[in-house]
Structure formats: structure tokens, C-alpha cells
C-alpha positions in Angstrom: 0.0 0.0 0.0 1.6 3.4 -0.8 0.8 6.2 1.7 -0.2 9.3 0.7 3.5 11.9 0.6 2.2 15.1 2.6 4.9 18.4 3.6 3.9 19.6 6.9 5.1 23.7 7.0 5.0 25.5 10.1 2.6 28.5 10.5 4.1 31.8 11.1 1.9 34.2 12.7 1.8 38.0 11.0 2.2 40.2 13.3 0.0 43.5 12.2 2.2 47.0 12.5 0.3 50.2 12.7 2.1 51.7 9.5 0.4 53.1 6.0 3.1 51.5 4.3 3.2 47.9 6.2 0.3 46.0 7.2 2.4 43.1 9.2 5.2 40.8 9.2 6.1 37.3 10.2 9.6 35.9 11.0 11.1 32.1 10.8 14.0 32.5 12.9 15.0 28.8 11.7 15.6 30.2 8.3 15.8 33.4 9.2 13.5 34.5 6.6 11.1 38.0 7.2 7.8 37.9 5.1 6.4 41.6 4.6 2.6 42.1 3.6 2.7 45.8 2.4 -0.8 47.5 2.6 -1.0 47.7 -1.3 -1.5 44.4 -1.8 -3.1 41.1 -1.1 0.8 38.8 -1.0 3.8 38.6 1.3 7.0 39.2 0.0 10.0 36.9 2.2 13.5 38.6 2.7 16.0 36.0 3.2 18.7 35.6 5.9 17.6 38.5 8.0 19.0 38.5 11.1 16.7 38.4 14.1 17.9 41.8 15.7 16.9 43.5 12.4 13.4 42.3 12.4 13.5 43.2 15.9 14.6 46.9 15.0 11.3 46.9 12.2 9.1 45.8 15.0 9.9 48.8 17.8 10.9 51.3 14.7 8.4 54.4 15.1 8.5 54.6 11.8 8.0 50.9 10.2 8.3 52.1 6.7 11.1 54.3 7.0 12.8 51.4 9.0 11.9 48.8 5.9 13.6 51.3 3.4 16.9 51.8 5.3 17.9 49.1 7.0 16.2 45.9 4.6 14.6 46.9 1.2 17.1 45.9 -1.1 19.8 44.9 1.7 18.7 41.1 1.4 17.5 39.0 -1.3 13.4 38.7 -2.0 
């Protein structure tokens, strides 16, 4: 009898940011990956080998979207 193959993934909760520009994030510290879900649309968009203390910074930034366009947009590979 062959058994059915299934992937289980592990669910990363978003975390919602009071930003215009960012609705909320999720982070995989096992592969440090950051996912972004920008308010202008309906995806998230994963940044790869981010390290934790910069998703940390994004979370306690005041400005979210500022912090996103300094310290990650187009510092690590989406």
C-alpha cells in the first residue's frame, strides 16, 4: 500500500504594524526568513537571511516604513 506523501510547513503568525506602508510581518527565525505584507496588496514578500535583531529593529521602529527602506529593502534578497 503506498501512503499518501504530505509536507507539513509551520505556520508563522503576522504580526499586524500600525504603518500606511506595512500591514504586518512574520519571522522564521529557523531560516531566518522575514515575510512583509505591504498595505498595497493582497501577498507577502519573504527577505532571506535576515538577522533576528533587524526584524527586531522593524518591530519597535516608530516609523516601520522608514525602517523597511533603510535598514532591509534591497539589503537582502526577495
Amino acid at each position: 500500500m503506498v501512503r499518501p506523501y504530505f509536507v507539513y510547513y509551520r505556520a508563522r503568525e503576522m504580526i499586524a504594524l500600525n504603518s500606511r506602508a506595512i500591514r504586518g510581518v512574520s519571522y522564521d527565525s529557523n531560516t531566518a526568513t522575514l515575510t512583509i505584507w505591504f498595505t498595497s496588496g493582497e501577498q507577502g514578500y519573504d527577505y532571506y537571511n535576515v538577522p533576528a535583531h533587524v526584524y527586531d529593529g522593524l518591530l519597535k521602529a516608530s516609523s516601520h516604513g522608514s525602517y523597511f527602506n533603510h535598514y532591509i529593502r534591497d539589503q537582502y534578497a526577495a
